[in-house]
C-alpha positions, 0 to 999 in steps of 0.5 A: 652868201658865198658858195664853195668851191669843188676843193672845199666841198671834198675837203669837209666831205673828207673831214665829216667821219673823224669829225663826227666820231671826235663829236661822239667821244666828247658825248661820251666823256660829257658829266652833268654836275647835276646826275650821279654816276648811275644816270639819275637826277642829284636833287641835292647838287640841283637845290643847292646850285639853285639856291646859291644863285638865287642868291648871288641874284638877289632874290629873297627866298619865298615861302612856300604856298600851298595849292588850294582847291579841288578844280585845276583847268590845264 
């Protein structure tokens, strides 16, 4: 791997800040499609997405089976 040169190094050195506070305003600006407004998980929006990709995959929908049993080991 090729090492930088004394000019390169001051140059990124240079760029860091402004490229760290764009990196932040990004952060800031970035919205899950999932979550609404106030932070918290749309389960709606989440089921829905899962449901059309399973399927645009191909999958058929399982039923749902309960858990049965009184002993779990983790």
């Amino acid at each position: 791997m090729a090492r930088l040169s004394e000019e390169e190094k001051r140059e990124l050195l240079s760029v860091g800040p402004s490229l760290s506070a764009d990196l932040e305003k990004i952060k800031k600006r970035a919205r899950s499609p999932f979550h609404k407004s106030d932070g918290t998980v749309d389960y709606v929006a989440l089921t829905s997405f899962l449901n059309q990709i399973n399927v645009l995959l191909g999958h058929p929908r399982k039923a749902f089976r309960p858990i049965l049993g009184d002993k779990f080991l983790l």
